[in-house]
N, C-alpha and C positions, 0 to 999 in steps of 0.2 A: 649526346652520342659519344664524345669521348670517355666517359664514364663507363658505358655500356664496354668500349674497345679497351681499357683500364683493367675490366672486370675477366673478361676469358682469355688472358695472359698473351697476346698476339707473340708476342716472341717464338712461348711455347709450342703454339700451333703450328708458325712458320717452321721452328726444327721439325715438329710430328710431317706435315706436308711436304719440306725438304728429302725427308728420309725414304718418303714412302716416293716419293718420284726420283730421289736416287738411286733406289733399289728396282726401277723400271727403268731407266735409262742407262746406268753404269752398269749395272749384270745382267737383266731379264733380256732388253732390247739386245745389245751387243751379240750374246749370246746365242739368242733364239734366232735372227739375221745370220749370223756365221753357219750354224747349221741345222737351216732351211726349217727352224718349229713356227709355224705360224701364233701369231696374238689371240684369245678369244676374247677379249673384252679390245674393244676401240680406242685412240685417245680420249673421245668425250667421255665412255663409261669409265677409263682408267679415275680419270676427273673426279666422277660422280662418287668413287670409293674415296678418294682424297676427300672428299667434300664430307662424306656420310660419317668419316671419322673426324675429321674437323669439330662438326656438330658435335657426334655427340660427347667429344673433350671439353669443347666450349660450354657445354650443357652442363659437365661434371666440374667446371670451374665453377660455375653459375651458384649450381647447389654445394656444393661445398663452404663457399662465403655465404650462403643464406643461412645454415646449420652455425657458422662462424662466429655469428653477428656480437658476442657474449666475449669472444675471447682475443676476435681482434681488436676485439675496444683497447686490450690491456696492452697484445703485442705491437700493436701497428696501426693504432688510433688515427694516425696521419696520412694512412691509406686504403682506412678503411672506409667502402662505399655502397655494400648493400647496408638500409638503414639511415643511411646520410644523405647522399645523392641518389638513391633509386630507391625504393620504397620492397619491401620485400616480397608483397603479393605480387607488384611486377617483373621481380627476379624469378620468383618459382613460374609465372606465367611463357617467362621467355627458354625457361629450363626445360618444360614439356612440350614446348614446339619447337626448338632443336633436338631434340631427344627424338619426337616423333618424325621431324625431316631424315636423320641419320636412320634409323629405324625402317621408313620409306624407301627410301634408297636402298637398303642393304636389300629387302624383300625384293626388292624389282630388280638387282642385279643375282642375287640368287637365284631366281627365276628363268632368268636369262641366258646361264650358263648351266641350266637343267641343273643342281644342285641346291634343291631350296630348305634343307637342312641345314646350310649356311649359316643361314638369318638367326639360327641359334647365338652366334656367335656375338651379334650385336644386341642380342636381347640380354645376354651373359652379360653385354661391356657394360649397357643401362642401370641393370639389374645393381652392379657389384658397382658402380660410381654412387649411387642413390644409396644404397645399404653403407658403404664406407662412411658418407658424409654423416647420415642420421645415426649410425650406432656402429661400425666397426674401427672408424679414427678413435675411438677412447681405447680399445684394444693392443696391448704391447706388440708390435710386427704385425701382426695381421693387419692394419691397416695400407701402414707402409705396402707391404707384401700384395697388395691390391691395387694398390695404384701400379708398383713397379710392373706386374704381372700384365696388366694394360696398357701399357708403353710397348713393354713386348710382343703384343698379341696385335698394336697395331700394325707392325713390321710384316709377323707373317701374315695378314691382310693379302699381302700383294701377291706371294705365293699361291695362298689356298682360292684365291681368284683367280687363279690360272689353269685351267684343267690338263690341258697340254705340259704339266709339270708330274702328274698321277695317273693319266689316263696314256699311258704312252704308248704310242701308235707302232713305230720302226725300234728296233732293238741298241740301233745307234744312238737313237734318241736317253736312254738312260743315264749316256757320260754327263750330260749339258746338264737333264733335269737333276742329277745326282750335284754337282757342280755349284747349279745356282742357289738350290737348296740347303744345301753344307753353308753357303755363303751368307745368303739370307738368315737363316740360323747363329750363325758366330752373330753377326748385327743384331739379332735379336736378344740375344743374350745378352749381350754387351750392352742395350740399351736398358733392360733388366736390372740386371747389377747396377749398373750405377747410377739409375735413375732410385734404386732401394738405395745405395747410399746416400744421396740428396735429399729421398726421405726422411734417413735416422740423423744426419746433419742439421735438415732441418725443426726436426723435435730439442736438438743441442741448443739448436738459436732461438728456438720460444719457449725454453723449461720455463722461463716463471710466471707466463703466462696463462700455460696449459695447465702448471701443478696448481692457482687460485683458484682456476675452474674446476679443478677436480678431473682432469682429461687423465686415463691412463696412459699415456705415450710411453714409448721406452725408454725416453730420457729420465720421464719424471718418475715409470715404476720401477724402473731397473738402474735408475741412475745415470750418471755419466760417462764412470769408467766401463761401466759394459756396454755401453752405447759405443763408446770410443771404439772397442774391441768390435762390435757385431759390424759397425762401419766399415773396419778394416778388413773383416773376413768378408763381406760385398765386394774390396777393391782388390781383393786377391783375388775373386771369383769374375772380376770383369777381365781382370790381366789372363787367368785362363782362360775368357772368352778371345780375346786378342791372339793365343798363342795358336788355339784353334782352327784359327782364318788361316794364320801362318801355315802349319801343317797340313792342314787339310785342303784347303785350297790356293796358296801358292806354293806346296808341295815345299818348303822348308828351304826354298830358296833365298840366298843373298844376294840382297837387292836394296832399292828404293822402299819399297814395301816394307821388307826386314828391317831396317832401321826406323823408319815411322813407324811403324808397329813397338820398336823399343825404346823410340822415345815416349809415343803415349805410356805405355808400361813405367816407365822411370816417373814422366809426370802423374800416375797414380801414386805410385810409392810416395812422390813428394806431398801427395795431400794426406794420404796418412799417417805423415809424420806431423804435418801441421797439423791435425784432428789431436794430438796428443799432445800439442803445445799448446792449440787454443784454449783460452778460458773463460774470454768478454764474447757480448752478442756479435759485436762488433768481428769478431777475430773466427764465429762461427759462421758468421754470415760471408767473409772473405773465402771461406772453403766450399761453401756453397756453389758462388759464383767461379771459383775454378771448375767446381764438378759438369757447369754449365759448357764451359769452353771445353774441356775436356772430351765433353757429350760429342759438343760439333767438329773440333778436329777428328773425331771417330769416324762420325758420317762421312767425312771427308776424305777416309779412305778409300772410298768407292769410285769417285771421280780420278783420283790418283792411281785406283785401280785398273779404269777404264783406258787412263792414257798411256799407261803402260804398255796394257796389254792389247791395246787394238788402236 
């Protein structure tokens, strides 16, 4: 079992499930209570969306290390475990039924809130985790650019399950849904950008593994100095997602906020100076792991957000 818990990265999940119930408690909740927009989905259904993107992440960890099995030998022999401790037909077996629970889920809650054009959306997430792992990860950016585009698309999840956000009833109602929206958006972004940065970081810290294999990553087809460069335009495009929240929704105030917001911003800049100093796996995989804390003191504007302002 702990193999199994090893294999669909529990960390990563915990921030994806952190994020999407931070952005229901610190903005949606607060908000829609202050003035008077009722929930359409319940706490158990909110759950049921946490749950259904859970899956099918877990799913896209799954197959991604099945596709893997060739290359993690070289980069990370010492951790790798579809092939060693789990056997691969029962990796792909446990891939299509989380796929199909998340999948489940999405249709019965599309359904639910009369919008069952929805469930496109997780057929999209399936669709584009499964094509990434089997044939768009040898693709320069386009892979990257898939996964980060899925980090973000989990975010607005929480939104686009709300209909009381689009279908709006009283005309006072458009400040809040305009508000939370703008909000949830900057986060989205934000998680975008620099989840694509920890992408193209991550191709920096397995070039010699992926270039044996013959992967076209963008490290190995475009090298490293353009790697370094395309990184850095990702962490200027997250620091614009940051200034965004500033401006647009705390209205360009000086504050608590305003300085967390520029220290995250400075701690970007600081990784992209390091991204131009590193050179060992070692010194690529330490910028990694900044990209990660980085991630969650992000998320953690929303709670900081929340005690501010209410």
């Amino acid at each position: 079992m702990k193999y199994w818990f090893k294999l669909v990265r529990p960390v990563n999940l915990i921030i994806l499930a952190a994020t999407m119930y931070f952005v229901d408690s610190f903005i949606m909740q607060p908000n829609f209570n202050t003035y008077g927009i009722y929930f359409t989905l319940n706490a158990f259904q909110f759950f049921l969306l946490v749950f259904a993107a859970i899956c099918i992440c877990a799913g896209g960890y799954i197959i991604n290390d099945y596709y893997d099995v060739e290359i993690d030998s070289i980069n990370k022999p010492e951790k790798q475990i579809i092939g060693k401790q789990i056997s691969p037909k029962q990796a792909f077996n446990v891939y299509l039924i989380l796929s199909a629970i998340g999948l489940a889920i999405g249709v019965y809650l599309s359904i639910y809130i009369d919008f069952w054009k929805l469930v496109t959306i997780f057929i999209i997430a399936i669709f584009l985790l499964y094509f990434y792992s089997a044939s768009f990860k040898g693709m320069p950016l386009l892979g990257n650019l898939i996964v980060a585009f899925l980090a973000g698309l989990s975010i607005i999840l929480t939104i686009v399950y709300e209909p009381h956000l689009y279908r709006l009833a009283r005309p006072s109602d458009y400040y809040i849904a305009e508000l939370v929206t703008k909000y949830t958006l900057g986060i989205s972004i934000f998680a975008f950008a620099l989840t694509m940065v920890r992408e193209i970081v991550k191709t920096m810290e397995d070039v010699d593994g992926d270039g044996r294999e013959g992967a076209k990553t963008i490290a190995v087809a475009w090298g490293l100095p353009v790697a370094r460069i395309v990184a850095s335009v990702f962490i200027v495009f997250t620091i614009v997602a940051l200034l965004y929240i500033q401006k647009f929704v705390f209205a360009n105030e000086v504050g608590i906020l305003y300085y967390y917001i520029l220290f995250l911003s400075l701690c970007l800049f600081g990784i992209a100076v390091h991204l131009f100093i590193a050179k060992t796996k070692q010194q690529f995989h330490l910028s990694s792991t900044l990209i990660k804390v980085v991630m969650v003191l992000g998320i953690c504007l929303m709670p900081l957000y929340y005690l501010i302002q209410f």
